[in-house]
C-alpha positions as semicolon CSV with decimal commas, in nm:
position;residue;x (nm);y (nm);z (nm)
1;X;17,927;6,938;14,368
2;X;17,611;6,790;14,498
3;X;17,512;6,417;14,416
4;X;17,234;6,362;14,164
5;X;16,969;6,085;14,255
6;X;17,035;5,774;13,986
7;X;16,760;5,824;13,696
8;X;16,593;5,578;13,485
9;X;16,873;5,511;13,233
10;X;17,135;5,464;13,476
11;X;16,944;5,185;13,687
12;X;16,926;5,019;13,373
13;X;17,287;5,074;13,302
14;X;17,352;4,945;13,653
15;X;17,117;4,628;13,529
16;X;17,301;4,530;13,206
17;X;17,626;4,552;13,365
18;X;17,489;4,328;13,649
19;X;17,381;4,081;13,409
20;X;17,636;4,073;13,142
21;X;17,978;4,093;13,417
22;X;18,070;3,866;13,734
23;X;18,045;4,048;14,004
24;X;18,449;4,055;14,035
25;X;18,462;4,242;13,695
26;X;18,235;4,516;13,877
27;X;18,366;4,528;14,262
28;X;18,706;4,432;14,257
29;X;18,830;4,621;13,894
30;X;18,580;4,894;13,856
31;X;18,717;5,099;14,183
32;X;18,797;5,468;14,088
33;X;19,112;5,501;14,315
34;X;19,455;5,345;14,263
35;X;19,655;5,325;14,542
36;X;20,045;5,296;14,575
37;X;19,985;5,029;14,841
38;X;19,691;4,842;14,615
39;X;19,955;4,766;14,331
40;X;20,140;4,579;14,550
41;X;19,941;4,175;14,635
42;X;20,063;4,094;14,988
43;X;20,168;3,719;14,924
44;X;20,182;3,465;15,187
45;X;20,174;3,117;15,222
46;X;19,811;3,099;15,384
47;X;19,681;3,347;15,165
48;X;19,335;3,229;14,980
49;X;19,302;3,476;14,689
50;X;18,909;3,322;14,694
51;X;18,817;3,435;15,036
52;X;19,007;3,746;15,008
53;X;18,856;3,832;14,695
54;X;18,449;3,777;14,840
55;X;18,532;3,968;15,188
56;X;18,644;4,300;14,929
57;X;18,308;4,213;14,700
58;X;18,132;4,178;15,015
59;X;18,267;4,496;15,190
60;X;18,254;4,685;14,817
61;X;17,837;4,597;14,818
62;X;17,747;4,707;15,131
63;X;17,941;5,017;15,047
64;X;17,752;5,107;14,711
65;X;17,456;5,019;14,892
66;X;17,515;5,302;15,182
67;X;17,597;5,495;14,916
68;X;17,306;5,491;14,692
69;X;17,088;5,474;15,050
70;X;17,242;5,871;15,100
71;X;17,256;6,001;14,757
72;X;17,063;6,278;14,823
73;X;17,261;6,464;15,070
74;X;17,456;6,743;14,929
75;X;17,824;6,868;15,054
76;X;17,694;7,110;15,257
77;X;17,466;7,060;15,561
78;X;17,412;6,701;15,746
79;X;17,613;6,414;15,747
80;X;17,450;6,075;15,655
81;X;17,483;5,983;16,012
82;X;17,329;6,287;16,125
83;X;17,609;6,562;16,234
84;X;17,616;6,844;16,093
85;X;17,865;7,028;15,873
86;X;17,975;7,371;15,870
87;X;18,133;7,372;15,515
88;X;18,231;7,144;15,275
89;X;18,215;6,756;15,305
90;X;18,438;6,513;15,098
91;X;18,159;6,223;14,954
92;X;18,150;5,914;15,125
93;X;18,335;5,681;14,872
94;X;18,513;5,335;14,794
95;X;18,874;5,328;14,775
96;X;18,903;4,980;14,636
97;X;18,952;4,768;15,005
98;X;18,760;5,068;15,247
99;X;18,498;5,222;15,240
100;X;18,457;5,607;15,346
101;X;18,151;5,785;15,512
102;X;18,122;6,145;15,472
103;X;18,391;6,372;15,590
104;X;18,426;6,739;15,720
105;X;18,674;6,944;15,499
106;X;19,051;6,964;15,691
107;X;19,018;6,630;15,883
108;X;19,122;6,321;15,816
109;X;18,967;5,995;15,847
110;X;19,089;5,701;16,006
111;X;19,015;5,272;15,993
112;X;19,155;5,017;16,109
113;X;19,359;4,765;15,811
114;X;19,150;4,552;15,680
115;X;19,201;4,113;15,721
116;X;19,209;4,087;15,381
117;X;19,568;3,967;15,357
118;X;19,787;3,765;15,618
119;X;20,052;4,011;15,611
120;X;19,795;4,305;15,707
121;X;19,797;4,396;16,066
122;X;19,454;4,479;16,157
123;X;19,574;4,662;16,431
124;X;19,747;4,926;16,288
125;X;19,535;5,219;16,113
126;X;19,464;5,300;15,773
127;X;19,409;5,741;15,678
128;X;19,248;5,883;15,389
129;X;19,276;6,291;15,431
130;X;18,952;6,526;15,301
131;X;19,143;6,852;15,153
132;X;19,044;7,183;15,286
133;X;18,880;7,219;14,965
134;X;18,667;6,946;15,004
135;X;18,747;6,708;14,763
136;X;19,015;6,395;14,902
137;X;19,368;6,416;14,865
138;X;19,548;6,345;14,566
139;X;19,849;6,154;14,547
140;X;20,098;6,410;14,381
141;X;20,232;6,170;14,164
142;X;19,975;5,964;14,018
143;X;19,722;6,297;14,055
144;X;19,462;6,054;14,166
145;X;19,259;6,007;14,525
146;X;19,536;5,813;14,775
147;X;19,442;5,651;15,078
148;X;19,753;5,559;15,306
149;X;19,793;5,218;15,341
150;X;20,145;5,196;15,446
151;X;20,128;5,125;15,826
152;X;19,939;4,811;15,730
153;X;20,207;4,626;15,636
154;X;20,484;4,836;15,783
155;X;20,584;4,508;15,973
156;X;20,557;4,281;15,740
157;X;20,906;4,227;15,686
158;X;20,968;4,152;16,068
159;X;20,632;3,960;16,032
160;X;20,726;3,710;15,797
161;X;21,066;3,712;16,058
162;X;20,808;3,567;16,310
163;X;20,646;3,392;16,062
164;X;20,953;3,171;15,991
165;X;21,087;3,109;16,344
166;X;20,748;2,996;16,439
167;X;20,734;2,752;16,124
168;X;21,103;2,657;16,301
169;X;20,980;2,601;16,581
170;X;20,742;2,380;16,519
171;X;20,921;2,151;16,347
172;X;21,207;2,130;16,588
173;X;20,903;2,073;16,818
174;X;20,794;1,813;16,661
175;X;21,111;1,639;16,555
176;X;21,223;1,637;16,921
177;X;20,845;1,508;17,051
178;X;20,904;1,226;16,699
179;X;21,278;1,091;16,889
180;X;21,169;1,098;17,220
181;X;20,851;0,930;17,185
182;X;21,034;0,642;16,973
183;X;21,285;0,655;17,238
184;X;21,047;0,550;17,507
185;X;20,831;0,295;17,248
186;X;21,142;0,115;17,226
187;X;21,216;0,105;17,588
188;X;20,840;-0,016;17,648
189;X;20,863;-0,264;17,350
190;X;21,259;-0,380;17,478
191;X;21,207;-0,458;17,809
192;X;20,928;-0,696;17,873
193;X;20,911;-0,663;18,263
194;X;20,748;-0,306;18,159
195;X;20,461;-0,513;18,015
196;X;20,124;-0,459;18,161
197;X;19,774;-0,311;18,081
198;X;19,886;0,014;18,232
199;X;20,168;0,075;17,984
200;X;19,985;-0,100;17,663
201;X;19,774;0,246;17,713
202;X;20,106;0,431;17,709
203;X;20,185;0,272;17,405
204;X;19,915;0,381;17,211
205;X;19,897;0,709;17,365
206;X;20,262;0,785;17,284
207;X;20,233;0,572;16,888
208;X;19,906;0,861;16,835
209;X;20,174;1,133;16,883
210;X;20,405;0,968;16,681
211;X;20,167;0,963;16,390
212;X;20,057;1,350;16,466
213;X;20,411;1,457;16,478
214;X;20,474;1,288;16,130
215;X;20,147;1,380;15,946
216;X;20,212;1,750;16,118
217;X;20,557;1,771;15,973
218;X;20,444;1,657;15,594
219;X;20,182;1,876;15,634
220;X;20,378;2,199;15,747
221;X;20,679;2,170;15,469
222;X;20,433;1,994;15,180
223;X;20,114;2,158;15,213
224;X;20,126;2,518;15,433
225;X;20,441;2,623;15,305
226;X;20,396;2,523;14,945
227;X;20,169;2,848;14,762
228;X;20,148;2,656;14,464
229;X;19,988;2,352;14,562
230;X;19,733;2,572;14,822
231;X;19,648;2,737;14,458
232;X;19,561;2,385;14,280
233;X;19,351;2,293;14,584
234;X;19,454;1,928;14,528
235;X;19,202;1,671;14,724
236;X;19,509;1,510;14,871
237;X;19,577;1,805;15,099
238;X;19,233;1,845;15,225
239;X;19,286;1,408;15,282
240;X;19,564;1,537;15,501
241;X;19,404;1,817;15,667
242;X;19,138;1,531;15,810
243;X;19,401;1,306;15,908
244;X;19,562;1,565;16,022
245;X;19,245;1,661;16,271
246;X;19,173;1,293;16,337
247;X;19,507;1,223;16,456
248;X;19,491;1,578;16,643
249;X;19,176;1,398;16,830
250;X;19,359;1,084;16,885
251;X;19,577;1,242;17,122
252;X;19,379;1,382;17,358
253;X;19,098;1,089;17,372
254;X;19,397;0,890;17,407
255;X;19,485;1,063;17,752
256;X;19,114;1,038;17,851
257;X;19,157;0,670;17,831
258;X;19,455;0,704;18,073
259;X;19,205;0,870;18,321
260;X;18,920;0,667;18,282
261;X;19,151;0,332;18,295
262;X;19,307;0,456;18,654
263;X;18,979;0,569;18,749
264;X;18,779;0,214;18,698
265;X;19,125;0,093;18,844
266;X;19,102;0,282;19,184
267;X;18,796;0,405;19,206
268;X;18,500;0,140;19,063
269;X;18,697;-0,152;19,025
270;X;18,889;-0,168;19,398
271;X;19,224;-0,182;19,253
272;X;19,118;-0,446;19,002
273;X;19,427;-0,566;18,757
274;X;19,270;-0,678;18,446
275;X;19,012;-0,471;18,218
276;X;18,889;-0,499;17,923
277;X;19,104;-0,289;17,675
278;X;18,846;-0,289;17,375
279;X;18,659;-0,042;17,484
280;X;18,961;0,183;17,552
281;X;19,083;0,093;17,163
282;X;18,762;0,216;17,041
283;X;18,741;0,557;17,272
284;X;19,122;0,607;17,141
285;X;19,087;0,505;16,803
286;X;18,785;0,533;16,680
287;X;18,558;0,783;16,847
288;X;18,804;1,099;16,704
289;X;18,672;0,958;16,368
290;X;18,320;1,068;16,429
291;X;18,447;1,455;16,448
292;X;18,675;1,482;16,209
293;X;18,417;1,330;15,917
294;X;18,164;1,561;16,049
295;X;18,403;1,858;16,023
296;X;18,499;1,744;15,637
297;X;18,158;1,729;15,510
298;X;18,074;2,073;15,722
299;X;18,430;2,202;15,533
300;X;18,281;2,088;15,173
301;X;17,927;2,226;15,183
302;X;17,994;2,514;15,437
303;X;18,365;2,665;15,405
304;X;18,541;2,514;15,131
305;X;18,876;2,705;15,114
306;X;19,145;2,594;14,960
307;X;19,321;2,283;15,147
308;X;19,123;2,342;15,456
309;X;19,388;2,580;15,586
310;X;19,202;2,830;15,712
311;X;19,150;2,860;16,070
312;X;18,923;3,191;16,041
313;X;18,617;2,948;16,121
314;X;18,387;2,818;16,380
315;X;18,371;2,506;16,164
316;X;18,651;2,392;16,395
317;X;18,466;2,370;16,738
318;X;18,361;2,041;16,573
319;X;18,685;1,966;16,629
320;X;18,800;2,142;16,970
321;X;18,454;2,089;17,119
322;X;18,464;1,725;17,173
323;X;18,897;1,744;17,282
324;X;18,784;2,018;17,548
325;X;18,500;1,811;17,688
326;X;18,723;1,501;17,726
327;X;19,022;1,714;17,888
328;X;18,681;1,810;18,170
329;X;18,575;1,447;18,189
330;X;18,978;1,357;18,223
331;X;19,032;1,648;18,487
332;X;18,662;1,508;18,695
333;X;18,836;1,176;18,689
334;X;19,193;1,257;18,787
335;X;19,065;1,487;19,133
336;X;18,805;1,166;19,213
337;X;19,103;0,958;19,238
338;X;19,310;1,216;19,440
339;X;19,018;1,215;19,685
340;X;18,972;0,845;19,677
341;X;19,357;0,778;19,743
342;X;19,382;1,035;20,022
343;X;19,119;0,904;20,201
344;X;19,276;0,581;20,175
345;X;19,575;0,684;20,266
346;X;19,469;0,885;20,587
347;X;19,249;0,532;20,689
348;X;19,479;0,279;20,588
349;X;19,848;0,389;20,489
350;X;19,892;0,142;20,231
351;X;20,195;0,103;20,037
352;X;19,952;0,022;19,722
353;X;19,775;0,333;19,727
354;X;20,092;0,548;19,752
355;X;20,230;0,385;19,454
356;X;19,880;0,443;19,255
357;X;19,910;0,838;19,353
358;X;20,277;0,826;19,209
359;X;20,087;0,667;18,872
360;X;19,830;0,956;18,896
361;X;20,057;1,254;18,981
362;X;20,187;1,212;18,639
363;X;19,847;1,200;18,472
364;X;19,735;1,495;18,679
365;X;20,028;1,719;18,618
366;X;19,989;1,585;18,212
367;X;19,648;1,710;18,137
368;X;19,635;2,100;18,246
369;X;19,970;2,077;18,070
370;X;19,798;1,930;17,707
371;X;19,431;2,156;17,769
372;X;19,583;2,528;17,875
373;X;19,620;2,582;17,510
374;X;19,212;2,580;17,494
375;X;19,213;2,831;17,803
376;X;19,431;3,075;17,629
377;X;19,312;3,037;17,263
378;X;19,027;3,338;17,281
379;X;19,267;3,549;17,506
380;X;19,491;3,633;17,241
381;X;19,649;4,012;17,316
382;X;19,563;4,305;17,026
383;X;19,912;4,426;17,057
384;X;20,176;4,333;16,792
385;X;20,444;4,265;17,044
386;X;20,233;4,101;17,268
387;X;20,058;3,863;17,021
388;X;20,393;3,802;16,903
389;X;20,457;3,670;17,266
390;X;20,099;3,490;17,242
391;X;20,234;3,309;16,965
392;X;20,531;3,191;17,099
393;X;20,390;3,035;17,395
394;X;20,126;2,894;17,177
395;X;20,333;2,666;16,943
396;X;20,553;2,572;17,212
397;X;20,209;2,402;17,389
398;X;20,075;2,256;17,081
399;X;20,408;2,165;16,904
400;X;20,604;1,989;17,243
401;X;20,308;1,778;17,372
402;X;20,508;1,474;17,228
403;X;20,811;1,548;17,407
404;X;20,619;1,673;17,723
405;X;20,432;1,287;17,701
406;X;20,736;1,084;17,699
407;X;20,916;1,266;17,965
408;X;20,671;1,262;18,180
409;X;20,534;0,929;18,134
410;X;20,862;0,745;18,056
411;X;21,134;0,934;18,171
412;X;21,061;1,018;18,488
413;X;20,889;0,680;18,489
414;X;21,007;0,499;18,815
415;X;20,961;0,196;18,702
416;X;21,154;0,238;18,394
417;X;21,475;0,425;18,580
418;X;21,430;0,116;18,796
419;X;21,422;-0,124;18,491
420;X;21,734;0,074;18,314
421;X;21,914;0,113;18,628
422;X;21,947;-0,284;18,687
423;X;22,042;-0,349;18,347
424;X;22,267;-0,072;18,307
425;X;22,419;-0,263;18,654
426;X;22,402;-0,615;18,458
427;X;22,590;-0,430;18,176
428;X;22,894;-0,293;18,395
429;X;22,926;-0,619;18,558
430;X;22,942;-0,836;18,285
431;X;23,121;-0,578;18,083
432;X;23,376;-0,556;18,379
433;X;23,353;-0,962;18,414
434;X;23,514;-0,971;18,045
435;X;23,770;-0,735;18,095
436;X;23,853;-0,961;18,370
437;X;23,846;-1,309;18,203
438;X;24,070;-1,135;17,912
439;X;24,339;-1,057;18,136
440;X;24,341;-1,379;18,352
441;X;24,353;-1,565;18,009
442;X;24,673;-1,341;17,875
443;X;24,814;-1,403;18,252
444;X;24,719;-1,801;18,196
445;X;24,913;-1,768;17,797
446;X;25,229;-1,566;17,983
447;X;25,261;-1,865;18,231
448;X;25,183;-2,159;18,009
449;X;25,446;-2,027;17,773
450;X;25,706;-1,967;18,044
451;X;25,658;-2,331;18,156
452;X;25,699;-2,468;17,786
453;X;26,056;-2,309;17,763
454;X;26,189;-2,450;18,109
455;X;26,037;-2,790;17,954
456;X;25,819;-2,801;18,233
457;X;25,542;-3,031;18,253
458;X;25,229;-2,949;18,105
459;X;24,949;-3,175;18,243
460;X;24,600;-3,249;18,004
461;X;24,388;-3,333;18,322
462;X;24,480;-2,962;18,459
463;X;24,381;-2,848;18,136
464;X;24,071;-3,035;18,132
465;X;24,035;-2,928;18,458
466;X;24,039;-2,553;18,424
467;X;23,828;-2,569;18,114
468;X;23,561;-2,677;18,347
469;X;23,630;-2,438;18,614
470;X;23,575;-2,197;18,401
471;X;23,229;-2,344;18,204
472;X;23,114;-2,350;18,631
473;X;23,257;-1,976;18,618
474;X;23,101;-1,856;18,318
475;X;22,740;-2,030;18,413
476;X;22,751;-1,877;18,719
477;X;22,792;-1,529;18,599
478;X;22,508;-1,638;18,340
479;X;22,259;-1,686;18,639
480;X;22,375;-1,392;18,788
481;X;22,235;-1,236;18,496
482;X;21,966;-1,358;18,424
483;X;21,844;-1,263;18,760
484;X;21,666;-0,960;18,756
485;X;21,807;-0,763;18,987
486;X;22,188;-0,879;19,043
487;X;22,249;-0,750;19,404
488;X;21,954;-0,946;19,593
């Protein structure tokens, strides 16, 4: 049957509905077709029923506009793209989510899924058939047009799978970054022989991950995982999405001022102890502030979803721009020094400068380490099981930094083994130097007592005597140590 062009009365139908519905009553609810897939509501925990809802007005506009732009073709002759047809043409329609152009009778059409939902794959394709008749297939149940949607979310059970174990794993990411990284604050903080400007940095560096990994956690089992409170769009969760991003900032500025503070150490200053750490305090601390305010008042006026926890939007290069630039500046820095120290150490071979390339090694090997996440981020593979992969090694970059930072900075540390090896030695020796005053003092009570019940003769100079022997004894083991390392 071939389309009529829209007459006076029904533009002015089309007017009074325009003006007396929203536009959801009209796009979303007024779609002819009712599909098995369309009764079900894919629900997931990022799922913003706002966003999702303008993308299917959006996409249901354009569609009525196309259509309306081509009423005049009939069923048989040209498409509206300009092939032609040998016999009859199923009507370019709107299924509810898709739209359809015009199709030849006997084929069938195919899309990609639409985005519209997290557990979509927009991979997978979406088929609407056009009967031989020329009309498109009815569902035989419901007798009404069908489009098949099930390969969309064919997955989705093994989806949400992958869903949870990377949720998982970011948590046990971060709770093993959280005990490490308090781990090595407390053997910075303990042992004051660690204390210099050098390791002050390392402090902060390592109490900004802390504070990531906690706000991280509260914000992955209170705010992403929680549907409800997404839904009430609370101002408290967006307060902890900026945090959240500030602290995210923190980290890596953080690590710039470990490359800037060996580079003025090696480089401009000559191997200069002392600097200024102000500066470094506000680079680390307060210079992440500047992009994450800018990215909340962009979030407000521009993309206001609910909590901020979308990441379909280029909002966040506010965000990612500044971190990648400092992980260049960082990586400029580290290979100046490299080619500063080997040059010194071809002229000179100086102790000093191989200990300041041990100090940089661990910087150098750090940074790539923290930044490859930025170099793989718009390389993510359009296969399922290879995005699943994708994934994987994604969270275990961004979620492990914390651990990642204390090994290599503190654990593998030289100065710290050194620092736990000599008091580990202090502890066996004066744990072994009690063992052995306990038995020489049962040994002493054996003898004394054997002497009493001969009636032997028990002297109170002696006594007095080996009390102080063994005040000389125990002071002696006291220096011993004190010293800091026992064996020189």
């Amino acid at each position: 049957m071939p389309r009529k062009k829209m007459d006076g009365f029904g533009w002015c139908w089309m007017v009074i509905c325009l003006l007396l519905c929203t536009p959801t009553d009209i796009f979303v609810v007024a779609s002819p077709e009712v599909n098995e897939t369309q009764e079900y509501v894919p629900v997931n925990v990022y799922h913003d029923t706002d966003v999702t809802r303008k993308k299917i007005v959006t996409a249901q506009f354009e569609c009525y506009q196309k259509i309306m732009k081509d009423n005049d073709h009939n069923k048989i002759g040209f498409f509206s793209d300009g092939f032609y047809a040998a016999g009859p043409v199923c009507n370019r329609t709107w299924d509810g989510w898709l739209c359809w152009d015009d199709t030849e009778a006997g084929f069938t059409s195919e899309q990609y899924c639409p985005d519209y939902f997290q557990d979509f794959d927009p991979s997978e394709l979406v088929t609407k058939i056009c009967s031989d008749n020329g009309h498109w297939f009815l569902h035989p149940e419901s007798n009404r047009t069908w489009t098949n949607y099930t390969r969309c979310n064919e997955h989705t059970n093994e989806g949400r799978m992958t869903a949870m174990n990377l949720f998982y794993l970011a948590l046990i990411g971060h709770g093993l970054s959280l005990t490490s990284l308090l781990i090595s604050l407390g053997i910075f903080f303990y042992f004051k022989s660690l204390s210099c400007q050098r390791i002050t940095l390392h402090k902060n560096l390592f109490f900004s991950f802390v504070l990531n990994s906690v706000i991280t956690i509260i914000w992955l089992t209170a705010v992403a995982n929680n549907q409800e409170l997404v839904q009430r769009n609370p101002t408290s969760c967006k307060v902890s999405q900026f945090i959240h991003l500030y602290l995210f900032g923190c980290n890596y500025f953080w690590m710039l001022c470990e490359g800037i503070y060996l580079h003025t150490l090696i480089v401009v200053a000559v191997f200069a102890e002392k600097q200024h750490l102000m500066w470094y305090y506000l680079l680390g601390w307060g210079f992440p502030l500047i992009p994450a305010s800018i990215h909340a008042i962009a979030r407000s006026y521009y993309y206001n979803d609910n909590c901020w926890i979308s990441s379909n939007t280029s909002l966040l290069y506010i965000i990612h721009g500044p971190i990648c630039a400092a992980l260049l500046v960082n990586l400029f820095f580290l290979l100046n020094i490299v080619r500063v120290l080997i040059t010194k150490l071809k002229v000179t071979h100086q102790a000093e400068s191989s200990l300041y390339m041990k100090a940089v090694r661990a910087t150098l090997i750090l940074v790539p380490l923290l930044g490859i996440q930025y170099v793989l981020l718009p390389y993510k593979p359009e296969g399922r099981v290879s995005s699943e992969i994708y994934d994987y090694i994604m969270h275990i970059l961004m979620h492990y930094q914390g651990l990642l930072v204390a090994t290599i900075f503190c654990f593998f540390n030289g100065e710290v083994q050194g620092v736990l090896r000599r008091h580990w030695n202090q502890y066996r020796i004066q744990f072994g130097s009690t063992f052995a005053h306990s038995d020489a003092m049962r040994s002493a009570s054996y003898t004394a007592s054997s002497i009493t019940e001969v009636q032997g003769c028990y002297s109170i100079d002696s006594h007095t005597e080996h009390l102080n022997g063994k005040g000389a004894c125990l002071e002696i083991e006291t220096s011993i140590l004190k010293s800091e390392n026992p064996f020189t």
